[in-house]
DSSP file (Angstrom, degrees, kcal/mol; ACC not computed):
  #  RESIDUE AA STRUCTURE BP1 BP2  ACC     N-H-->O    O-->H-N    N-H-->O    O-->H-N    TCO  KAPPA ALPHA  PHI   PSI    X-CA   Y-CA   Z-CA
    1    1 A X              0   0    0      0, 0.0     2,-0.2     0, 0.0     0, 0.0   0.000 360.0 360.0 360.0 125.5  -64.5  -11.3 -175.1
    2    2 A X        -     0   0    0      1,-0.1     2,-0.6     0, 0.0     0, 0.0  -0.408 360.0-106.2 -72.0 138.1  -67.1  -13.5 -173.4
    3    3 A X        -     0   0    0     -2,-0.2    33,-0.2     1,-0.1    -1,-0.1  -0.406  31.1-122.3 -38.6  83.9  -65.2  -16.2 -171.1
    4    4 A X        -     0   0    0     -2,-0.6    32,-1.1    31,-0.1     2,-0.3   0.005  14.1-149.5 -53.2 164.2  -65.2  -20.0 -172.6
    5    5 A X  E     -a   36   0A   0     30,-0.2     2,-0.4     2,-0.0    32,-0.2  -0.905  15.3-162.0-122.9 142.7  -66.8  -22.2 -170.2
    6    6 A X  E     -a   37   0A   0     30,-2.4    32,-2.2    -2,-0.3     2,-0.6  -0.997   6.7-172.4-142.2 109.5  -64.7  -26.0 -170.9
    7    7 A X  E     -a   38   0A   0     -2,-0.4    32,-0.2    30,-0.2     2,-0.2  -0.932  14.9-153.2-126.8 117.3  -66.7  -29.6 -169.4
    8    8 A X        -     0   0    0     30,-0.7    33,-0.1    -2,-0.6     2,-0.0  -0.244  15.7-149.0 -67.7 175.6  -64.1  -32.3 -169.9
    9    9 A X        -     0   0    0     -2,-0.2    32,-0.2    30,-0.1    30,-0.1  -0.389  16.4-166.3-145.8  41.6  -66.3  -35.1 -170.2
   10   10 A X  E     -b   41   0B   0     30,-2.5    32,-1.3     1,-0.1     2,-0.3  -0.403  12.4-149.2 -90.3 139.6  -65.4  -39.2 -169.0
   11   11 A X  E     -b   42   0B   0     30,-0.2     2,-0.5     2,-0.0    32,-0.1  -0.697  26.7-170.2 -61.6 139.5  -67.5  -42.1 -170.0
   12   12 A X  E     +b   43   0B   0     30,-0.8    32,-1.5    -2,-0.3     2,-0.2  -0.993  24.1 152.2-139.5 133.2  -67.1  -44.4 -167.2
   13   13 A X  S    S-     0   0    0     -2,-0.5    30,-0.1    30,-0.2    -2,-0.0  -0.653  85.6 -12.5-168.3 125.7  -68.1  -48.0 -166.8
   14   14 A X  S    S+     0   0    0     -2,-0.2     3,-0.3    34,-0.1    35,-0.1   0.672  90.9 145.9  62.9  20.8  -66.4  -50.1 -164.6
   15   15 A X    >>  +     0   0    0      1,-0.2     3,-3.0     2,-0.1     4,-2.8   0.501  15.4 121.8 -48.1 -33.9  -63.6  -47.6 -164.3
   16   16 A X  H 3> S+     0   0    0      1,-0.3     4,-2.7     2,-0.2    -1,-0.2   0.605  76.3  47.3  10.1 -92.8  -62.3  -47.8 -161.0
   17   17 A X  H 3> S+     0   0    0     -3,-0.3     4,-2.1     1,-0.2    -1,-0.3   0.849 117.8  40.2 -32.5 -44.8  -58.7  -48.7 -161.8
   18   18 A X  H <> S+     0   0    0     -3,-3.0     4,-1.7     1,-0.2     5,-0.5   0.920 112.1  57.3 -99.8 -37.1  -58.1  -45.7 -164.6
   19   19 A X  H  X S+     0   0    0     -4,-2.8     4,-1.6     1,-0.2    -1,-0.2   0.891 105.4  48.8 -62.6 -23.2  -60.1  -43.2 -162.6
   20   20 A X  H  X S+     0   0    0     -4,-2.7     4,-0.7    -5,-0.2    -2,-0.2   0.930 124.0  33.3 -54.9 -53.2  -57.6  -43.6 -159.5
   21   21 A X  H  < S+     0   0    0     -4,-2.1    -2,-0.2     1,-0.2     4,-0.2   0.637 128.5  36.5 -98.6  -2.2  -54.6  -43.2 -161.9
   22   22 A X  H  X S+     0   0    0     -4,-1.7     4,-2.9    -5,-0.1    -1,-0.2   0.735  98.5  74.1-101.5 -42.8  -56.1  -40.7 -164.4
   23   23 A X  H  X S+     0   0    0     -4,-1.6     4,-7.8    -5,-0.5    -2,-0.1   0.861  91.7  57.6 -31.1 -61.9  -58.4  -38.4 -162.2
   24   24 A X  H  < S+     0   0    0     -4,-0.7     5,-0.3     1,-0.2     4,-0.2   0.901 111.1  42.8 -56.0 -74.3  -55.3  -36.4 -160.6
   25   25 A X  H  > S+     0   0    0      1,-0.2     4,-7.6    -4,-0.2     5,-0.4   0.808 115.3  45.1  15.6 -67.7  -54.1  -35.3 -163.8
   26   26 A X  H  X S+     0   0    0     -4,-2.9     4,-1.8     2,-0.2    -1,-0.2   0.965 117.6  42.2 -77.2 -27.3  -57.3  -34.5 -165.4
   27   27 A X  H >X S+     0   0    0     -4,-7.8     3,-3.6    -3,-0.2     4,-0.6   0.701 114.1  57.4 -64.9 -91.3  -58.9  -32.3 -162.1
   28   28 A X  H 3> S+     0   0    0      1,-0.3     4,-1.5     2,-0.2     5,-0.3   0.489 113.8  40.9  17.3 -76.4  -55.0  -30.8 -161.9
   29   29 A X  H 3< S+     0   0    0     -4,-7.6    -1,-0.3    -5,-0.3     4,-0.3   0.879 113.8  48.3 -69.3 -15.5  -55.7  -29.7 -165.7
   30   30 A X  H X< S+     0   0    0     -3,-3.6     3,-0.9    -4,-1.8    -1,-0.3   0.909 113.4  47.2 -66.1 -54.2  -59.0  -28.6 -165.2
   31   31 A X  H 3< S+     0   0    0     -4,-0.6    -2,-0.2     1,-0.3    -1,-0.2   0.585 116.0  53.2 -76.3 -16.8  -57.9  -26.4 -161.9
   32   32 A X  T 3< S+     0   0    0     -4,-1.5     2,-0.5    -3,-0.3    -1,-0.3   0.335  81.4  98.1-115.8  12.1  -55.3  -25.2 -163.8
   33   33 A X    <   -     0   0    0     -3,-0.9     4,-0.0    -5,-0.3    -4,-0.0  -0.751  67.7-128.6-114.4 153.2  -56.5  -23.8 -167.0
   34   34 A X  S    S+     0   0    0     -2,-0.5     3,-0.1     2,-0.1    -1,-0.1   0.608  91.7  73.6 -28.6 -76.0  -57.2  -20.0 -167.7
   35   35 A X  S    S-     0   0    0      1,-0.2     2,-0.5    -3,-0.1   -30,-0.2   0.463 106.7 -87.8 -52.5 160.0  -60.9  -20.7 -169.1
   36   36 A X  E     -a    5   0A   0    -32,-1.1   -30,-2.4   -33,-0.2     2,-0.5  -0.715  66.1-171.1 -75.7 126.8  -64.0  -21.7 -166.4
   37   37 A X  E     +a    6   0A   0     -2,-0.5     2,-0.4   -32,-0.2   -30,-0.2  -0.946  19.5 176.1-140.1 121.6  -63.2  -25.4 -166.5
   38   38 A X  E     -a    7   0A   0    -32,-2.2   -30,-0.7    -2,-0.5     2,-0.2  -0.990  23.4-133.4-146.6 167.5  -65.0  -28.6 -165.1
   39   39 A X        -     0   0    0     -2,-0.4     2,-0.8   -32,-0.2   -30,-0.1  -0.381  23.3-169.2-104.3 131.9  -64.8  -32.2 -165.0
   40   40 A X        -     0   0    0     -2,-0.2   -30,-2.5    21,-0.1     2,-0.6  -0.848   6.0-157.4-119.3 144.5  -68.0  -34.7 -165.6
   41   41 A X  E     -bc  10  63B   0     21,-1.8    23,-2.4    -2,-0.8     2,-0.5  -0.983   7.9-165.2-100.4 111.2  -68.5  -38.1 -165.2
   42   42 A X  E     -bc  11  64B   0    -32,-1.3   -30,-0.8    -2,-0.6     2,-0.6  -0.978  15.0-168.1-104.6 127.1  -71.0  -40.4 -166.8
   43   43 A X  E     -bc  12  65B   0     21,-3.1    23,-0.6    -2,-0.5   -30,-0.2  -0.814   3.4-159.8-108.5 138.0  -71.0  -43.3 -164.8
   44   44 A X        -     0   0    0    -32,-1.5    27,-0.2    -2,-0.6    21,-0.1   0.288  59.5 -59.7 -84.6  24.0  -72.8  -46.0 -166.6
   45   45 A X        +     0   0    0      1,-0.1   -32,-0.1    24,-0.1    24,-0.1   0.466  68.5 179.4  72.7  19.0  -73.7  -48.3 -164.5
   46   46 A X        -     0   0    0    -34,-0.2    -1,-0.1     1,-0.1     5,-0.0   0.033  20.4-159.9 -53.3 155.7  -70.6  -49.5 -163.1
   47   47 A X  S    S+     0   0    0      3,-0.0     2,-0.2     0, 0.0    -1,-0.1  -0.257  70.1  79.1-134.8  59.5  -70.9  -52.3 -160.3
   48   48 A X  S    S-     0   0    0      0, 0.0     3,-0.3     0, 0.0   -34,-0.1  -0.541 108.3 -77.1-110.0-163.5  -67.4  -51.5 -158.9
   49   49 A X  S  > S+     0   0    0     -2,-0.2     4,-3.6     1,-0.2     5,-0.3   0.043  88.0 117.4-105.2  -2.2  -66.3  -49.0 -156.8
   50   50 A X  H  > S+     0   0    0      1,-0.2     4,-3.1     2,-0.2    -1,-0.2   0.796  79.8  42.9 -46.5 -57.0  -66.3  -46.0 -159.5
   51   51 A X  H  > S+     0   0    0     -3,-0.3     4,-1.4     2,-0.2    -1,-0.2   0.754 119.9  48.1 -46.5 -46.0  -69.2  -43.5 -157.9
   52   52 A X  H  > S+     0   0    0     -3,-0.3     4,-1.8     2,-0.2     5,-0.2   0.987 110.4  47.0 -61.6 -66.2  -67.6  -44.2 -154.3
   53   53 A X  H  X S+     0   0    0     -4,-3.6     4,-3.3     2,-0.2     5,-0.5   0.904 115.5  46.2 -42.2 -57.6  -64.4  -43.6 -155.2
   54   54 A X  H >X S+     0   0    0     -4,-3.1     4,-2.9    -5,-0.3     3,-1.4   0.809 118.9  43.6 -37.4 -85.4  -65.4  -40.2 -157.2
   55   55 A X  H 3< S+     0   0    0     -4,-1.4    -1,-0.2     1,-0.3     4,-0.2   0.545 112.3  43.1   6.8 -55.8  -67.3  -39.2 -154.5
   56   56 A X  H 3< S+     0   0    0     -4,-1.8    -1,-0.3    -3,-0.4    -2,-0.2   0.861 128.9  32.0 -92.2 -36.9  -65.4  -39.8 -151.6
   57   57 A X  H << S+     0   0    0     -4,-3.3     2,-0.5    -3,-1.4    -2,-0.2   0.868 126.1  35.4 -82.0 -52.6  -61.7  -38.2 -153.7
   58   58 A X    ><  +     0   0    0     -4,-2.9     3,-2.7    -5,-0.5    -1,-0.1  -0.652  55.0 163.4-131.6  76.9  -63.2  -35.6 -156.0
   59   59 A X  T 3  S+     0   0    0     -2,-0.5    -1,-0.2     1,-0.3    -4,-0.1   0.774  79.3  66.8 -57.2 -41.7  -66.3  -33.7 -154.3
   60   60 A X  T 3  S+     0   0    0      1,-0.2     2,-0.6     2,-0.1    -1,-0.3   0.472  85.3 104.2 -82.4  -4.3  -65.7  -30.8 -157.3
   61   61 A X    <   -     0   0    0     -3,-2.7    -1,-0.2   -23,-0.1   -21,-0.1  -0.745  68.9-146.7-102.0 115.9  -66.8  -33.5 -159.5
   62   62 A X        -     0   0    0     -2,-0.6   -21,-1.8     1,-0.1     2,-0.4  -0.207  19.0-157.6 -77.1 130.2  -70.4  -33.7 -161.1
   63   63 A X  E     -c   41   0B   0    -23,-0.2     2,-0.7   -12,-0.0   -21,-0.2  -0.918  11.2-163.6 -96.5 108.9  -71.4  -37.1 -161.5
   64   64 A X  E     -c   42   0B   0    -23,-2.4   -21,-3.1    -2,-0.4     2,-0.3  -0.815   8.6-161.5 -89.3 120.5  -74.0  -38.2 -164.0
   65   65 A X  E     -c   43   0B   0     -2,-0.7     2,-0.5   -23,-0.2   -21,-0.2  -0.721  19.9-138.1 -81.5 154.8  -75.6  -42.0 -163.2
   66   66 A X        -     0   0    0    -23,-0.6     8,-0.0    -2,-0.3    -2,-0.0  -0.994   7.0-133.4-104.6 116.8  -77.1  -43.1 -166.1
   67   67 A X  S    S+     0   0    0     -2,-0.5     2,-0.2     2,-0.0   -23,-0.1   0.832  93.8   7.2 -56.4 -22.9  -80.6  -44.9 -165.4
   68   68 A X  S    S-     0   0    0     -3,-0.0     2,-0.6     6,-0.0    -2,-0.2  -0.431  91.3-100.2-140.7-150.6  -79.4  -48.1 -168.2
   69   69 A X        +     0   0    0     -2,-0.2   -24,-0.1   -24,-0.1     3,-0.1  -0.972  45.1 170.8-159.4 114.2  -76.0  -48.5 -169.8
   70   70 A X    >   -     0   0    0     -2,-0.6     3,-1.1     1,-0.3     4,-0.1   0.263  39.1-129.8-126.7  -0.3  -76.6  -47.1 -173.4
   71   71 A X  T >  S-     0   0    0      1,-0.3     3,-1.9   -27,-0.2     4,-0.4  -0.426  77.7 -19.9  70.3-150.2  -72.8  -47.2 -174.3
   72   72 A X  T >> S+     0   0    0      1,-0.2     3,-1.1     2,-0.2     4,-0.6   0.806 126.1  82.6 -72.0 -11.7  -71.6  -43.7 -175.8
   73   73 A X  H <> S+     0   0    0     -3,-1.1     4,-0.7     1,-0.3    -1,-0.2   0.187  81.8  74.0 -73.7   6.1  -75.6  -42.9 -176.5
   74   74 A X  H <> S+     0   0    0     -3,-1.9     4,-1.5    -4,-0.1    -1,-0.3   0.813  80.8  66.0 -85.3 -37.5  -75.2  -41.9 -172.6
   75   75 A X  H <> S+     0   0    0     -3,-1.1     4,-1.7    -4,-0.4    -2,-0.2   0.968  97.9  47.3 -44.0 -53.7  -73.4  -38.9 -173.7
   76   76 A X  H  X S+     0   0    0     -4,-0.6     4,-2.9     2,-0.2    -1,-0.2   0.983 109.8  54.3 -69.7 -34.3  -76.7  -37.3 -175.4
   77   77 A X  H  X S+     0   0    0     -4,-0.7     4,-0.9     2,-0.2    -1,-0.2   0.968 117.3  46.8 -55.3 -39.4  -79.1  -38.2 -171.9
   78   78 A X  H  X S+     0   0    0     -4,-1.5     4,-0.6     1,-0.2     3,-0.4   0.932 104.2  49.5 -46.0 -63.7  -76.1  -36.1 -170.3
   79   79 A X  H  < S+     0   0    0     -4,-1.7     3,-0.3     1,-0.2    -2,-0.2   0.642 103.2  64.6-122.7 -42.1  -76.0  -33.6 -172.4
   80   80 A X  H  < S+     0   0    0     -4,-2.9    -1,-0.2     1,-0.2    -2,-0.2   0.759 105.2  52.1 -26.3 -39.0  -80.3  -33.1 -171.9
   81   81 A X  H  < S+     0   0    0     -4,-0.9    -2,-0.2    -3,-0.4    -1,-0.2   0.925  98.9  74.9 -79.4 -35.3  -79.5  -32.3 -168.2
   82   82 A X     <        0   0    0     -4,-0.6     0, 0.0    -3,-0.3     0, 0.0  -0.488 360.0 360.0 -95.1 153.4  -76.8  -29.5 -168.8
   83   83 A X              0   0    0     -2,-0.0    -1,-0.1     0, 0.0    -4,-0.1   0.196 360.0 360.0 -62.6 360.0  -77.3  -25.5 -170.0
């Protein structure tokens, strides 16, 4: 049986606050389940601190910028870049 591969998935804009208190959690389930598992970001444009923070806390997590703030229609330019 081939291996699932699992990418959780955040929308982000203007996130800061809930990525501080949500992040540990979600890498935590991510590092811990059976399956090949990572965590993505779509940052939308934030102009707080969202990208630093990621960045600077969670290095194992791939950050997508989005060139405009398209609202959940960032998911499918995301989803263009990835296998």
């Amino acid at each position: 049986m081939q291996e699932r591969k699992i990418n959780i998935i955040i929308l982000n804009y203007n996130g800061a606050g809930l990525l501080e208190k949500y992040m540990p959690s979600i890498a935590e389930a991510a590092r811990m389940s059976k399956h090949a598992c990572k965590v993505s970001v779509i940052d939308n444009k934030s102009s707080d601190n969202s990208v630093v923070f990621l960045r600077q806390k969670y290095k194992d997590v791939s950050i997508y910028e989005a060139k405009e703030n398209k609202v959940l229609c960032s998911f499918n330019d995301y989803l263009e870049t990835i296998d």
